[in-house]
N, C-alpha and C positions, 0 to 999 in steps of 0.2 A: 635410260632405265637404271645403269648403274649407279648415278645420282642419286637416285631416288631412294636406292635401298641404302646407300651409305647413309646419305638425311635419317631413313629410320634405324639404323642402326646406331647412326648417333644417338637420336630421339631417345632409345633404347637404352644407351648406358648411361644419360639424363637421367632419366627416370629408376636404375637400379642406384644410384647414385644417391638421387633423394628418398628413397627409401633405406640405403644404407644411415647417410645423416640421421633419417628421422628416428630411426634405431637408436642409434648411440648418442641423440639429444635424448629419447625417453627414460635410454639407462643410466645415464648421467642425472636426468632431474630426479629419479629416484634415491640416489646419493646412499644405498646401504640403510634408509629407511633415514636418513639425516637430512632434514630438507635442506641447512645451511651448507651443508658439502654436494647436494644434489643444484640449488641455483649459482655456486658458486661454478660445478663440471660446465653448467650449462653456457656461463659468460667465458668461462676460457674458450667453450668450441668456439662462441660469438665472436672472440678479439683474434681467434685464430683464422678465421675467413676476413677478416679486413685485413689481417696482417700475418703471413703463416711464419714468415721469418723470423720473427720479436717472438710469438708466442710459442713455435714448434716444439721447443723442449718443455714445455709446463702441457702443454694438452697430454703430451706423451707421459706424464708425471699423474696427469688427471685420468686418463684411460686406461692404463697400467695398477694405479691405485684403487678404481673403483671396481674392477675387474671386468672394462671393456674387453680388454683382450682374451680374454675366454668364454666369454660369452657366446655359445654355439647359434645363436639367430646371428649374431654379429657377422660372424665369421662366415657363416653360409651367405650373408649375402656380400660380404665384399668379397668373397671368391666368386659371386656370381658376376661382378663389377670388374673383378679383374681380365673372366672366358669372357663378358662381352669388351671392355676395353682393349685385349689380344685381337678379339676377328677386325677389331677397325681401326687397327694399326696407331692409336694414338694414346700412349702410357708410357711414363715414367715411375720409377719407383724408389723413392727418397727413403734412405734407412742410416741416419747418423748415428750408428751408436747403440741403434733400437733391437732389442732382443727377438721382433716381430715388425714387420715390412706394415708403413703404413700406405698407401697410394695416394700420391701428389700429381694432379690430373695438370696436364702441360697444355692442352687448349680450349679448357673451361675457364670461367669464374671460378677460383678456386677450388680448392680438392672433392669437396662434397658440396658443389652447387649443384 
């Protein structure tokens, strides 16, 4: 039984996780009303899930510049990604330099798979 609930609890912060992405790919292709700075936010998150190493400081450049990072839906739901990634004991939290904690998920596909 305990399996089970862990499987959905995983499931669970899956699923706040791709709702987080889906977030901050919509407010990113919005770009401040610029579509060329809106499909541009949108290729950095892209080259940042195949590679978060190479790209970490330009998404953080991209997120920070378009005003990812205060964006109150943003934020409510990666706080919601963080209370579920705490109950099931699997999060890291990579903050080089960053004036605001981004979450790099350590046993997913990438951070926002």
């Amino acid at each position: 039984m305990a399996d089970g609930l862990t499987d959905f609890a995983r499931g669970a912060v899956h699923d706040l996780h791709a709702v987080l992405k889906e977030s901050v790919r919509r407010r990113l292709a919005e770009g401040g009303g610029n579509r060329r700075e809106g499909d541009y936010g949108v290729r950095v998150l892209a080259a940042y899930e195949t590679d978060p190493d190479v790209w970490w400081t330009r998404l953080l450049q991209v997120l920070t510049g378009s005003g990812v990072d205060t964006d109150e839906e943003i934020l409510a739901a990666a706080r919601a990604v963080l209370r579920a990634e705490r109950r099931t004991s699997h999060i890291t939290v990579d903050v080089p330099g960053a004036p605001g904690a981004l979450v790099r998920e350590s046993t997913c596909q990438g951070p926002m798979s």
